[in-house]
Backbone as numpy.savetxt, mean C-alpha at the origin, in Angstrom:
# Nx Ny Nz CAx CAy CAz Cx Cy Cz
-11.65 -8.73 -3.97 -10.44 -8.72 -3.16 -10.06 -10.17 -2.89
-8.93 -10.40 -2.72 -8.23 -11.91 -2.22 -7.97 -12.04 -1.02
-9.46 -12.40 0.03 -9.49 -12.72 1.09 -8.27 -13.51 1.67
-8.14 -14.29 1.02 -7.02 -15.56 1.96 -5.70 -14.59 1.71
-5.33 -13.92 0.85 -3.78 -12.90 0.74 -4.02 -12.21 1.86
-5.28 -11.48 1.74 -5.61 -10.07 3.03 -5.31 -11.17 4.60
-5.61 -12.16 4.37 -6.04 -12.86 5.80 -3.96 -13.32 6.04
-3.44 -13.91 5.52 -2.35 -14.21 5.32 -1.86 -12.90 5.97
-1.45 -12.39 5.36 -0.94 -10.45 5.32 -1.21 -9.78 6.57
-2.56 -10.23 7.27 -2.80 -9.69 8.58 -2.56 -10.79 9.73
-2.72 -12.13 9.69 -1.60 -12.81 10.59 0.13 -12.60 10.45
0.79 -12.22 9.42 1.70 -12.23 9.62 2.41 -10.93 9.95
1.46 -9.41 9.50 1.86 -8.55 10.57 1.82 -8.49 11.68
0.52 -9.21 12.11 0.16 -9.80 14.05 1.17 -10.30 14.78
2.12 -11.35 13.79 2.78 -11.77 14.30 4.22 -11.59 14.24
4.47 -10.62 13.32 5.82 -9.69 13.58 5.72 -8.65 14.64
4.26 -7.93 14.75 4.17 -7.30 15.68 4.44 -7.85 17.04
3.80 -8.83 17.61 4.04 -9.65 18.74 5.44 -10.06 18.83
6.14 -10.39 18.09 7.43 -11.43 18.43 8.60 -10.06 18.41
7.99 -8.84 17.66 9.24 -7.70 17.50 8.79 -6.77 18.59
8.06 -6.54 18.71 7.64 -5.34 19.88 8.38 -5.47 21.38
8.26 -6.61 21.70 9.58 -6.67 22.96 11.07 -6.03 22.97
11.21 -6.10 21.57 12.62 -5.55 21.74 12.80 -4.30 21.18
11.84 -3.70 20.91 11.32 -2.28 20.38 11.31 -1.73 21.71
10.84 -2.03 22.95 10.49 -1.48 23.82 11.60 -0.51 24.36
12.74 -1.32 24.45 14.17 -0.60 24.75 14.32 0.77 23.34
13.92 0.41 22.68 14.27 1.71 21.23 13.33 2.99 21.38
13.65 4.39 20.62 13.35 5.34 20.80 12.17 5.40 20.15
11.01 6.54 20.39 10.48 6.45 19.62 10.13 6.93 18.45
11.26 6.98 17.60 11.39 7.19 16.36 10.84 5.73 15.37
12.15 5.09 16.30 12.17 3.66 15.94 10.60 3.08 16.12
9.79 3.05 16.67 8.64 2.59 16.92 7.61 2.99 15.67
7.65 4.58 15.89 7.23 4.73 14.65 7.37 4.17 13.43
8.44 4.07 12.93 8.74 3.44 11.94 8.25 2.35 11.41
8.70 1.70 12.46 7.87 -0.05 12.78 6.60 0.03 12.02
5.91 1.07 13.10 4.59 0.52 13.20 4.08 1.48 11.53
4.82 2.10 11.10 3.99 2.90 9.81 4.50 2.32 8.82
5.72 1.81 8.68 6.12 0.25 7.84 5.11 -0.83 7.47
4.36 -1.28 8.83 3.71 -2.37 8.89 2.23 -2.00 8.42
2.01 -0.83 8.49 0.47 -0.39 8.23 0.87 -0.32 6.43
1.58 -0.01 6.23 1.71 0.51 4.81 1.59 -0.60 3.72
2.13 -1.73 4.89 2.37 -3.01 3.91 0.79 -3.83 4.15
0.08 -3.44 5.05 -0.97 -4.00 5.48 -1.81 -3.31 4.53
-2.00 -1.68 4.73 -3.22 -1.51 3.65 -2.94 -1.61 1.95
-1.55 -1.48 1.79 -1.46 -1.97 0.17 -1.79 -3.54 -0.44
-1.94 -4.33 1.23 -2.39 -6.03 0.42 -4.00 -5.65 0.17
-4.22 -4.84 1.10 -6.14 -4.54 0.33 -6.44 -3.82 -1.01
-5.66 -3.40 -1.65 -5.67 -3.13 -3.07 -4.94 -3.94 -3.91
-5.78 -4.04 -5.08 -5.44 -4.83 -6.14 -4.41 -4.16 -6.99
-3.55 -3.93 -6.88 -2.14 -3.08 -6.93 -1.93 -4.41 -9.14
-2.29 -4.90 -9.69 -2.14 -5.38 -10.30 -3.02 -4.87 -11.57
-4.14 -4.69 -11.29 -5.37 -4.21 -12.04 -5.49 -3.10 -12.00
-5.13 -2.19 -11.18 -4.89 -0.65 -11.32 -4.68 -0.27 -12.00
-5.61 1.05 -12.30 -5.16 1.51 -13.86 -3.92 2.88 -13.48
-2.72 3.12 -14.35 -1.88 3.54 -13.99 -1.45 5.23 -14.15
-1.09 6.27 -14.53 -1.26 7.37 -14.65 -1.29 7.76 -15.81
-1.06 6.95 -16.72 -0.70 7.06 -18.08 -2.73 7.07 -18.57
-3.29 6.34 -17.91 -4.99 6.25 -17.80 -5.38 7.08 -18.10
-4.88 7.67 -16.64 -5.72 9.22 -16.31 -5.38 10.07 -16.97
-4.28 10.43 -17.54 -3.63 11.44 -18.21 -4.64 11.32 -19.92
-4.87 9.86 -19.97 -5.51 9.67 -21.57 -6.63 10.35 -21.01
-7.83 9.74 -19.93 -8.97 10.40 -19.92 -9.08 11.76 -19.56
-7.94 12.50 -19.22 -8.08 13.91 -19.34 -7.96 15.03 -20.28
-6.88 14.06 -21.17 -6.80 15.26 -22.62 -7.68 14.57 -23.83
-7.90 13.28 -23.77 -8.89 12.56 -24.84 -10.21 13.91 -25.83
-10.40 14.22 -24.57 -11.43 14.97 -25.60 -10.76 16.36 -26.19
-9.79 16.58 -25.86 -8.94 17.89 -26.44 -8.07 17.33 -28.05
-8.46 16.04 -27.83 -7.66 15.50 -29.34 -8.21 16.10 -30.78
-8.83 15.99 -30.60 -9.92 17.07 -31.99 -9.10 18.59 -32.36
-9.28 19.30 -31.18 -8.16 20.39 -31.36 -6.55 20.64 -31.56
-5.96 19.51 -31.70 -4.67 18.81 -31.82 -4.44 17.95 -33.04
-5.54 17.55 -33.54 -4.79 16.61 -34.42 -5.15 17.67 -35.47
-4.33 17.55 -36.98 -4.84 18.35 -38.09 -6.09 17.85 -38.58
């Protein structure tokens, strides 16, 4: 994992949280929600390596791979 991105990524939600939450306070809580499941979303996707992931096209090979025998002539 890329400590200093993860570390980056979590001061700067800290600190959107802090500087935006005052004026959230007046808003419904719809709006809050939002906020705050916005900010988690963007927080736990910097802890995956979203680059190196293998993609569905993967999985789809390692699931019919061995059915190729019965498919090909």
């Amino acid at each position: 994992m890329r400590w200093y991105f993860f570390c980056v990524v979590t001061i700067s939600v800290l600190l959107i949280t802090r500087f935006e939450w005052p004026k959230l306070k007046a808003k419904p809580v719809k709006d809050k929600a939002v906020f705050v499941s916005l900010l988690l979303l963007v927080w736990i996707l910097s802890m995956l390596d979203l680059p190196n992931t293998p993609g569905p096209t993967t999985v789809l090979l390692f699931i019919f791979k061995p059915f190729r025998g019965l498919t090909e002539p």
